[in-house]
N, C-alpha and C positions, 0 to 999 in steps of 0.2 A: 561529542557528536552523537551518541547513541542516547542519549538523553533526550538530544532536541528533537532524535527521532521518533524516540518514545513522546515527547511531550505533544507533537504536532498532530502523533496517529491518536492518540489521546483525545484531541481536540476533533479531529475529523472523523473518525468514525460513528459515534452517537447522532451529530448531526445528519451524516452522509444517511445513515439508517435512516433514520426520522421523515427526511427527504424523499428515500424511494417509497415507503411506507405512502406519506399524505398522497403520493404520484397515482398511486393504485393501491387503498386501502382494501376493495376485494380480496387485494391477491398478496393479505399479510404473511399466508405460510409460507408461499411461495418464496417469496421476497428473502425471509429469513431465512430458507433454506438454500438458495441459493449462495444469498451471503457469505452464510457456513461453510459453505462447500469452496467458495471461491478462497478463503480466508485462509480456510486448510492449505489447501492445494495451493496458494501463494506463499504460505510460513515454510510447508515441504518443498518447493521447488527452491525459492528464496536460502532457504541454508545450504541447500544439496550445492548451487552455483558459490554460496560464498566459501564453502569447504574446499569447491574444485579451484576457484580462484587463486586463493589461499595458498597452495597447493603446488602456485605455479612460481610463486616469491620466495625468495629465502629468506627476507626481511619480513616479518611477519606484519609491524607497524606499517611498512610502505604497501603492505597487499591493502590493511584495514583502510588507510588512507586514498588508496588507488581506488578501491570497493566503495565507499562513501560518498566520492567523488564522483562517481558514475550514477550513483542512486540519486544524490542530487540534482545531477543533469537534471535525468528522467523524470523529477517532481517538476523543476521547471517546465520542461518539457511537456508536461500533461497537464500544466496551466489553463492554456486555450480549451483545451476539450474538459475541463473543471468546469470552467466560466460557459460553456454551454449548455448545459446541462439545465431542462428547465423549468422557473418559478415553482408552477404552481397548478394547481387548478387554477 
């Protein structure tokens, strides 16, 4: 499972970059630093929730399984507002 999470963020992030970049080539610093910032402050909050989760299972496997399963939703979930997101110039 942390594989295909790895392989999907893999797959989405370069593009996703590439995308806000052509939107507003002006404002490339910005863009990236923002990204940085959000990226950080997603990895920091993201473990700190998965260690308090964690935390709360005695089953360690059923926490990881509970955790993934929710993360999941949440990609579904932000489907729509993916596919909005738009073209082009």
């Amino acid at each position: 499972m942390l594989f295909l999470s790895g392989v999907g963020i893999g797959l989405a992030s370069p593009s996703s970059n590439n995308a806000a970049i052509e939107l507003m080539p002006d404002k490339i610093a910005e863009i990236s630093g923002l990204r940085g910032m959000f990226r950080q402050t997603g990895g920091v909050v993201g473990t700190s929730l998965m260690v308090l989760s964690l935390s709360r299972f005695q089953d360690k496997v059923a926490g990881f399984h509970a955790i993934f399963l929710v993360m999941g939703v949440l990609l579904v979930v932000a489907i729509p507002f993916i596919r909005g997101v738009p073209e082009g110039r």
